[in-house]
Backbone bond lengths (Angstrom), bond angles and torsions (degrees), N, CA, C in turn:
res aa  C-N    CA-C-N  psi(-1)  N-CA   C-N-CA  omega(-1)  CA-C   N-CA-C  phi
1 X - - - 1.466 - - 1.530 111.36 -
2 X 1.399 120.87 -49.54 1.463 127.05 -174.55 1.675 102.36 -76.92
3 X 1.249 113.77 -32.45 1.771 126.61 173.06 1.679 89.93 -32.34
4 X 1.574 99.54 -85.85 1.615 101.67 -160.60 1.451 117.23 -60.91
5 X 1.366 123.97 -23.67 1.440 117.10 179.92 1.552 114.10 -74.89
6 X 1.874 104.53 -18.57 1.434 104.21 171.67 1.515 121.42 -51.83
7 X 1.667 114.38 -35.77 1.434 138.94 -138.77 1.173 105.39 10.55
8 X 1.461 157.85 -96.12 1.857 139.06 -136.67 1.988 92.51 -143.85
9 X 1.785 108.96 20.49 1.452 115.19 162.60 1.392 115.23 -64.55
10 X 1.221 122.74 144.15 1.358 104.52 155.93 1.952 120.80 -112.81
11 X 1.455 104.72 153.70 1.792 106.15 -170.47 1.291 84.36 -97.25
12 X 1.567 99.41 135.55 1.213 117.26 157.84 1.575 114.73 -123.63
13 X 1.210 125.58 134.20 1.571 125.14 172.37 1.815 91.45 -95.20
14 X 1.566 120.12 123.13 0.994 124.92 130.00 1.657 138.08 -57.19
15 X 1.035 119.90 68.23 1.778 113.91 -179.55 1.853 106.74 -150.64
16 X 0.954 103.47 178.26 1.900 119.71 -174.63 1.768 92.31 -108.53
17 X 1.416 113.40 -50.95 1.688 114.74 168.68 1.160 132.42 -14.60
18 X 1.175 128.22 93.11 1.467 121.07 179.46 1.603 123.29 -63.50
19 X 1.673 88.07 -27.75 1.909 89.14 -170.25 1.593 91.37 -91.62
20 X 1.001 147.12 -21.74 1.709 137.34 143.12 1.785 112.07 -32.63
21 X 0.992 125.65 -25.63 1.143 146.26 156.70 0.845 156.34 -58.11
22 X 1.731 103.96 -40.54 1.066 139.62 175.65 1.818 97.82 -98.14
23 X 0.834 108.63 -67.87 1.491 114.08 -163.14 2.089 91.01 -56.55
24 X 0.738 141.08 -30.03 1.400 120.91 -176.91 1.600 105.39 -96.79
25 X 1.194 125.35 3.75 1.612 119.43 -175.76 1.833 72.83 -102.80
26 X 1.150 137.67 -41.53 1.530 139.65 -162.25 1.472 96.71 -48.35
27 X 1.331 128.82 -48.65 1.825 166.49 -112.19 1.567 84.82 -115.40
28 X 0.746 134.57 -56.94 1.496 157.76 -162.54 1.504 118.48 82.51
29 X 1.688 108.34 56.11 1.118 125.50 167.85 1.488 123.16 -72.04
30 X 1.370 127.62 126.37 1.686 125.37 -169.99 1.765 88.04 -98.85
31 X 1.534 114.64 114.22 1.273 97.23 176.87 1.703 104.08 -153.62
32 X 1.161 111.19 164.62 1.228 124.33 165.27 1.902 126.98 -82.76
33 X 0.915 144.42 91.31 1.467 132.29 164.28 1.532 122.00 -58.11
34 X 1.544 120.32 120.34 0.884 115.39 143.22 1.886 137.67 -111.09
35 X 1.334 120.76 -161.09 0.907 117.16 158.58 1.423 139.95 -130.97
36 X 1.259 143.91 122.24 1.794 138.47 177.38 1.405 127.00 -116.55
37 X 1.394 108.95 141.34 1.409 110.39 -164.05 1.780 112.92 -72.59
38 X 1.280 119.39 45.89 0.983 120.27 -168.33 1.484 132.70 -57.69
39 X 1.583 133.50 150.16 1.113 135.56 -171.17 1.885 105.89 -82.12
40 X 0.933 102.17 129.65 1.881 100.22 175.19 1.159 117.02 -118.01
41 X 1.519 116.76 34.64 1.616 101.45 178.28 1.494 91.96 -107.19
42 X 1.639 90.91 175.09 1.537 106.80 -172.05 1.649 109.33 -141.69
43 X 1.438 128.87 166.02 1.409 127.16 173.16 0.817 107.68 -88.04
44 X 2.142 116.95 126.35 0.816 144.03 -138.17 1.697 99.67 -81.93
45 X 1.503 103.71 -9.16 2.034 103.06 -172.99 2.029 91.27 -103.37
46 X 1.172 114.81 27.63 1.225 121.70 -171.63 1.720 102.92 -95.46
47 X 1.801 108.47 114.95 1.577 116.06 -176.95 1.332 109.14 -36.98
48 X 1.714 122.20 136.50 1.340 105.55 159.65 1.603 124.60 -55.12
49 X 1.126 115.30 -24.07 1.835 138.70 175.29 1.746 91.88 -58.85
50 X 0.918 149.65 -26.31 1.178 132.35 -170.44 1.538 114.68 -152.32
51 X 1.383 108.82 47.65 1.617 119.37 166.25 1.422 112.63 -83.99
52 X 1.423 109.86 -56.31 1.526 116.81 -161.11 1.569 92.05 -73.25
53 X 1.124 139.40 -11.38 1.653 143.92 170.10 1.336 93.45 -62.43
54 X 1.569 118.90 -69.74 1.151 129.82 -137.91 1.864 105.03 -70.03
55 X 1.713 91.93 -33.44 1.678 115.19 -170.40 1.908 92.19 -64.83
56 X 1.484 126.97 -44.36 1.524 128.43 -139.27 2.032 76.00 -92.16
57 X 1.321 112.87 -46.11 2.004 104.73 -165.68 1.369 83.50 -52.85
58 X 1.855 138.52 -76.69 1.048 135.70 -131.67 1.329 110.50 -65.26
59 X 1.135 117.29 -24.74 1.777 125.14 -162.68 1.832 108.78 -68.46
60 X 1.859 81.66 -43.82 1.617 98.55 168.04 1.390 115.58 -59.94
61 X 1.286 109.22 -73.60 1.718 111.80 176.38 1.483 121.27 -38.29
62 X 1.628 119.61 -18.07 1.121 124.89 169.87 1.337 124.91 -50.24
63 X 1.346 90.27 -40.96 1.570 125.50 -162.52 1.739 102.54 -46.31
64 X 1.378 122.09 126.14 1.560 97.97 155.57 1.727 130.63 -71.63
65 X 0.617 114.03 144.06 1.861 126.30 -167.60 1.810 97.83 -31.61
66 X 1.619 101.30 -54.45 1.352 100.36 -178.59 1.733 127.68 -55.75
67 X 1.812 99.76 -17.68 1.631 95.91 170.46 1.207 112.41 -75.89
68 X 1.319 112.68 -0.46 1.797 103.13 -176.19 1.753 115.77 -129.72
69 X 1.236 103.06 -18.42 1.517 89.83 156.16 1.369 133.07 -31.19
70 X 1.012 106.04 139.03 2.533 99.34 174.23 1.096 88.91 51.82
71 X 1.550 155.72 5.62 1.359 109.70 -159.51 1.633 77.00 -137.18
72 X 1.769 119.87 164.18 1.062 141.16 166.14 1.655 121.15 -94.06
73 X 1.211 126.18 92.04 1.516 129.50 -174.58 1.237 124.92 -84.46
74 X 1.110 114.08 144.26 1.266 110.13 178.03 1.912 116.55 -148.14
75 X 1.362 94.39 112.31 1.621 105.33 -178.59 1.436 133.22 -103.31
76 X 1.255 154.63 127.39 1.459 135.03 -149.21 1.778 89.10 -139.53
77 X 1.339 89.68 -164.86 1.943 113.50 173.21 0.980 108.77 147.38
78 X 1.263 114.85 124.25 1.471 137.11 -159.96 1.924 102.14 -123.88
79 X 1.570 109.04 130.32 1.133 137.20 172.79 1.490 119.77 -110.56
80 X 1.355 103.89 118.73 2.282 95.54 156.29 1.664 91.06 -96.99
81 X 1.202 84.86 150.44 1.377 127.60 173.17 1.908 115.90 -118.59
82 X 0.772 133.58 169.36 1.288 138.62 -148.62 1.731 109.98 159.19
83 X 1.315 121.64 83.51 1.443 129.26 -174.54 1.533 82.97 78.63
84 X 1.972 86.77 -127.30 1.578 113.98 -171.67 0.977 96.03 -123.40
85 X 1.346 121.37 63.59 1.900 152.63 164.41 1.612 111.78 -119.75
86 X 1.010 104.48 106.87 1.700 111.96 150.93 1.201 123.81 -81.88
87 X 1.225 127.27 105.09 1.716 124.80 176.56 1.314 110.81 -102.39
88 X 1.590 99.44 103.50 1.806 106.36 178.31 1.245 110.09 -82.15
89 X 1.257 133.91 -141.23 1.279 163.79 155.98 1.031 130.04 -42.90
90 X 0.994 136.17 85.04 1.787 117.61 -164.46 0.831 120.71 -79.17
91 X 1.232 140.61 171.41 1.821 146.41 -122.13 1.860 91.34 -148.40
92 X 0.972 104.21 -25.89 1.694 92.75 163.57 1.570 100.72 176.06
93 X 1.444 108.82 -146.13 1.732 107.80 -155.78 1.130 115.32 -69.04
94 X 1.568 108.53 -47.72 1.288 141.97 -156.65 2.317 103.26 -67.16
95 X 1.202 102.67 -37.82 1.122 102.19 -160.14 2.399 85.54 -102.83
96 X 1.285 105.54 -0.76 1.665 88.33 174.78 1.258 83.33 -92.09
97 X 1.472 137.97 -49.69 1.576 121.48 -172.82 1.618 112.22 -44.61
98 X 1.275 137.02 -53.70 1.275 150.60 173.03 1.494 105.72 -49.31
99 X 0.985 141.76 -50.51 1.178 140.49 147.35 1.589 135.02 -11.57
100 X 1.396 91.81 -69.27 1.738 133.95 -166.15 1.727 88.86 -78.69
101 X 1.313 107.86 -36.27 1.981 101.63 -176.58 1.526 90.98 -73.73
102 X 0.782 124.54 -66.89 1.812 138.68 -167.68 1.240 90.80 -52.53
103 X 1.334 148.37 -8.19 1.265 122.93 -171.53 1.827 99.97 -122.38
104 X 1.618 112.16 -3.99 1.198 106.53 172.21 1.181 126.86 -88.40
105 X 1.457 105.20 154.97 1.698 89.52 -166.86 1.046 139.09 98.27
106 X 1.685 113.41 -23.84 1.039 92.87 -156.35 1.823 93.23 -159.55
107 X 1.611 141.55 145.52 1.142 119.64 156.84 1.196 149.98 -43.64
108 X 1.844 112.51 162.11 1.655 90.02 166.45 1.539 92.79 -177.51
109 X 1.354 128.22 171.36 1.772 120.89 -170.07 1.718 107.81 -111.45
110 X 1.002 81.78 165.28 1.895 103.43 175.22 1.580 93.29 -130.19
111 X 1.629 96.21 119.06 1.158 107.70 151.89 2.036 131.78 -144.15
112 X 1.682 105.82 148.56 1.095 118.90 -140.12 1.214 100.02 -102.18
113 X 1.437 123.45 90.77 1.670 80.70 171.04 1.766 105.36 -113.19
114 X 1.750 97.73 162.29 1.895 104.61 -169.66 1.799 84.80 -122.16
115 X 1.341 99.94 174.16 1.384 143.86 177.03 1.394 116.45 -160.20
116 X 1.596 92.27 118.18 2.220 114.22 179.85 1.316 86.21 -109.61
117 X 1.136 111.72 133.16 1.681 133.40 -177.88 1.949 101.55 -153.34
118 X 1.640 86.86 136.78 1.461 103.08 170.82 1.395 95.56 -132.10
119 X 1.579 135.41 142.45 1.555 117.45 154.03 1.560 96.65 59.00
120 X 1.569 94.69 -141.22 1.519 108.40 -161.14 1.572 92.60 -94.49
121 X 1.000 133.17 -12.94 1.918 131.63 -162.26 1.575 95.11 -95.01
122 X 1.409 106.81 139.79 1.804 122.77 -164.87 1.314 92.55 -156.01
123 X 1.473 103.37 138.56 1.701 125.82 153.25 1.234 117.67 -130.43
124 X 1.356 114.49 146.93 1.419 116.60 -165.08 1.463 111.03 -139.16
125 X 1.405 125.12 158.79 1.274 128.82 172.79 1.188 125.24 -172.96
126 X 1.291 133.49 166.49 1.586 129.34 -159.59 1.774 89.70 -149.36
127 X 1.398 100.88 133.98 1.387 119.98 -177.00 1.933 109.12 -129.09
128 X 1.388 104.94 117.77 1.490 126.07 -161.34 1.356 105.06 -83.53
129 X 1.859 159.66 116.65 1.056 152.08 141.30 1.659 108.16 -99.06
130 X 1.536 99.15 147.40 1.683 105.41 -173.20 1.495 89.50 -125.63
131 X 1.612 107.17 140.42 1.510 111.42 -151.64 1.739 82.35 -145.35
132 X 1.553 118.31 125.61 1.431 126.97 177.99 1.307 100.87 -115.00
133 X 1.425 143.24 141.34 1.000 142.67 -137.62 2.228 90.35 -158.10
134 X 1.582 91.42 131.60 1.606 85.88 177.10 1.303 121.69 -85.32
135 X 1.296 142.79 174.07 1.165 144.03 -169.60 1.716 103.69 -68.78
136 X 0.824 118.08 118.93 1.939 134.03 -171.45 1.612 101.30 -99.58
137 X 1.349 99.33 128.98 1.593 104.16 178.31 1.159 101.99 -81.73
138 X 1.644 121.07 154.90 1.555 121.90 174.78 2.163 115.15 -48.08
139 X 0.978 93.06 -46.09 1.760 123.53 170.78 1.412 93.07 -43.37
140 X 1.333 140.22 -60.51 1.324 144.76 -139.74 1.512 93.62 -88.67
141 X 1.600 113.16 -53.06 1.292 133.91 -147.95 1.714 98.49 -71.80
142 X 1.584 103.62 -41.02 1.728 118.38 163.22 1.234 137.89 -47.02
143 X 1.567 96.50 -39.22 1.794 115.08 -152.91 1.717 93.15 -96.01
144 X 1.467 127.06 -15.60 1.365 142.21 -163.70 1.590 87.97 -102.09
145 X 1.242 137.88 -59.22 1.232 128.99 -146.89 1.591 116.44 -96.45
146 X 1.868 113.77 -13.99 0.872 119.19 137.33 1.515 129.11 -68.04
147 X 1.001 118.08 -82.87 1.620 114.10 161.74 1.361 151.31 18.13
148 X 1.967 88.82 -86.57 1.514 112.10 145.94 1.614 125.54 -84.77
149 X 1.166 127.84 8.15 1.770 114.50 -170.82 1.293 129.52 17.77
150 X 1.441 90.50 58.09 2.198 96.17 -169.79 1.963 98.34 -61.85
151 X 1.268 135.13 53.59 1.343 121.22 -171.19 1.806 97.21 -95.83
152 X 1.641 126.74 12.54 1.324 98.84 154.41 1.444 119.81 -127.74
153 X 1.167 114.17 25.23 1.210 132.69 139.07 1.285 164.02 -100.58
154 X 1.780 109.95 116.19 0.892 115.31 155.94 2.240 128.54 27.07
155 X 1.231 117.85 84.53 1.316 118.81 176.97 1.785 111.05 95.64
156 X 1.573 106.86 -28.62 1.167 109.66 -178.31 1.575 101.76 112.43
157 X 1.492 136.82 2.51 1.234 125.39 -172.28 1.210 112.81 -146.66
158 X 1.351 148.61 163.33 1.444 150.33 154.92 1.791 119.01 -96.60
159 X 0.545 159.21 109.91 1.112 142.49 -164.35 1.612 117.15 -103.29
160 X 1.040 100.55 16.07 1.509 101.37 141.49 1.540 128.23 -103.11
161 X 1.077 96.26 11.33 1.981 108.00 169.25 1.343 112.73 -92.79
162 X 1.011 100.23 -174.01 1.962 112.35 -171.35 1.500 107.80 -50.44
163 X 1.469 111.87 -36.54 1.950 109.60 -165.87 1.640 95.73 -91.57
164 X 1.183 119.27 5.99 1.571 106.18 163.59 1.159 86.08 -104.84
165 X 1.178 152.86 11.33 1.896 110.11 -172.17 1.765 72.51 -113.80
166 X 1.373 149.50 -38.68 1.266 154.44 -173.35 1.868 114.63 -68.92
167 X 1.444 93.68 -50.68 1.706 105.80 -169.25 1.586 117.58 -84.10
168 X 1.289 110.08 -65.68 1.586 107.59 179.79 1.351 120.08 -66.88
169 X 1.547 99.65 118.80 1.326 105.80 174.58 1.590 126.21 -73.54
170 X 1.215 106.36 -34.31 1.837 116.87 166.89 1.729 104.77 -161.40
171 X 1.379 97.25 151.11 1.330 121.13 158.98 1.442 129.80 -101.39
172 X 1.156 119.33 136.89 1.850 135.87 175.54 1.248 103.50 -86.18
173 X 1.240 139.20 89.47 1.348 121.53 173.18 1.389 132.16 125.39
174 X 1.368 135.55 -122.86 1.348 109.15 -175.26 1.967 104.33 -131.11
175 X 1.082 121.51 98.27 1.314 143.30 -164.76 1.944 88.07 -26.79
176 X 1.394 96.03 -68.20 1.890 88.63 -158.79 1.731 101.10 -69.88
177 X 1.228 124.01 9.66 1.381 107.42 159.92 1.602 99.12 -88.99
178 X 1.150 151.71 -11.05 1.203 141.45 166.89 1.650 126.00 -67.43
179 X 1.825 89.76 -31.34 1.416 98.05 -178.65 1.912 110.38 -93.54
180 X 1.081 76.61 1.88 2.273 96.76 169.30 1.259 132.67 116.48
181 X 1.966 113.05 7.01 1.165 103.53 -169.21 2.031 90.39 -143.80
182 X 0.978 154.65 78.72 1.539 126.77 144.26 1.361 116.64 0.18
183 X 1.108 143.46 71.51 1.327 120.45 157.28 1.394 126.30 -77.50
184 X 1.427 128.27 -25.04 1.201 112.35 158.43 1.770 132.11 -38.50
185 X 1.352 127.26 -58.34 0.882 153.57 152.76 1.378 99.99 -39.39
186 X 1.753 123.44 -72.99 1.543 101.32 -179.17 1.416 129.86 -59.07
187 X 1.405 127.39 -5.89 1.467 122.72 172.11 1.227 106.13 -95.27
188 X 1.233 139.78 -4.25 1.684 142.46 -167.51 1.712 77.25 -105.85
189 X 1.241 136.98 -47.01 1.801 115.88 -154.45 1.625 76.96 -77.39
190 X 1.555 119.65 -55.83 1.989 90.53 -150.96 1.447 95.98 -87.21
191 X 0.707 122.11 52.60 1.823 127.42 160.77 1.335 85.06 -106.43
192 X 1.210 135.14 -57.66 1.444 127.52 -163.57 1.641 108.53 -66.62
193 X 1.613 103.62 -60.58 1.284 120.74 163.22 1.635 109.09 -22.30
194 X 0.849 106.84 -82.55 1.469 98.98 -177.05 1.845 142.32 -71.12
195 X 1.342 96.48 -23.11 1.997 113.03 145.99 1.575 80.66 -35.51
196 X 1.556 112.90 -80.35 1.621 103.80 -127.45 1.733 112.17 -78.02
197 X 1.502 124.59 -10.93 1.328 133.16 132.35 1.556 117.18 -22.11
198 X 1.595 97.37 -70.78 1.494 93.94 -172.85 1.432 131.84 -94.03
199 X 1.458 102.42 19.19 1.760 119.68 169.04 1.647 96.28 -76.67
């Protein structure tokens, strides 16, 4: 369906993410990956409700014009949240264990936001999952973070690894936006996205 509305466009996923990668070749996305050294900070009076928005427009706007000419882009960044806590990436062991405690027990959201850009024309959107997580023994919280080395992800975890098939007790929402991408949602926006290109 997205094949023919592409006609002689080309998709590009902007990201380093493999499971961004994965989940849209899953989709049956025909696409290209690249990569950009992009800036990720944000203003610090900036809603937690609208970071990973703010993170997926800028990455695009980064873009020079020529990455997006003819071509169909696509930029994301995904945040947990926890209260009025952002839990990025952790910086080494000590702070994914700290993480992984703070995250047991207890809820907290994944949110996605993307940007479809051609040229100067952009659509954007942010997709919300609420992820409850069971109480994790210190042992558990160890044996996962050695193991797996979740250090470029988001909260400290993947949840398609061992501490999701063990830890989360239920999800709100849409599983592969947890694991970093909505694709449901992303093939319903550039379905639209691209109609309105080719009107």
């Amino acid at each position: 369906m997205v094949d023919a509305l592409l006609g002689k466009r080309e998709l590009v996923l902007f990201s380093s993410s493999p499971r961004r990668k994965e989940l849209m070749e899953g989709a049956g996305f025909k696409l290209r990956v690249e990569e950009y050294p992009f800036n990720e900070s944000y203003p610090q009076d900036c809603s937690i409700d609208k970071v990973a928005l703010y993170l997926a427009e800028q990455k695009a706007a980064q873009l020079p014009l020529e990455k997006s000419a003819d071509r169909i882009i696509i930029t994301a960044d995904t945040i947990v949240a926890m209260g009025d806590r952002i839990l990025g990436k952790p910086a080494h062991r000590d702070e994914a264990i700290e993480m992984l405690s703070t995250l047991s027990g207890n809820s907290h959201r994944v949110l996605t936001g993307v940007c479809i850009k051609s040229g100067s024309r952009c659509r954007s959107f942010v997709s919300e999952s609420k992820v409850k997580f069971a109480d994790l023994s210190i042992g558990e919280i160890e044996y996962y973070v050695d193991n797996y080395k979740p250090f470029d992800k988001a909260g400290s975890y993947g949840i398609q690894e061992w501490i999701g098939y063990i830890g989360v007790e239920y999800i709100s929402g849409s599983y592969f936006n947890v694991m970093g991408l909505p694709v449901q949602k992303l093939y319903s926006e550039l379905k639209e996205f691209l109609k309105e290109l080719n009107s």
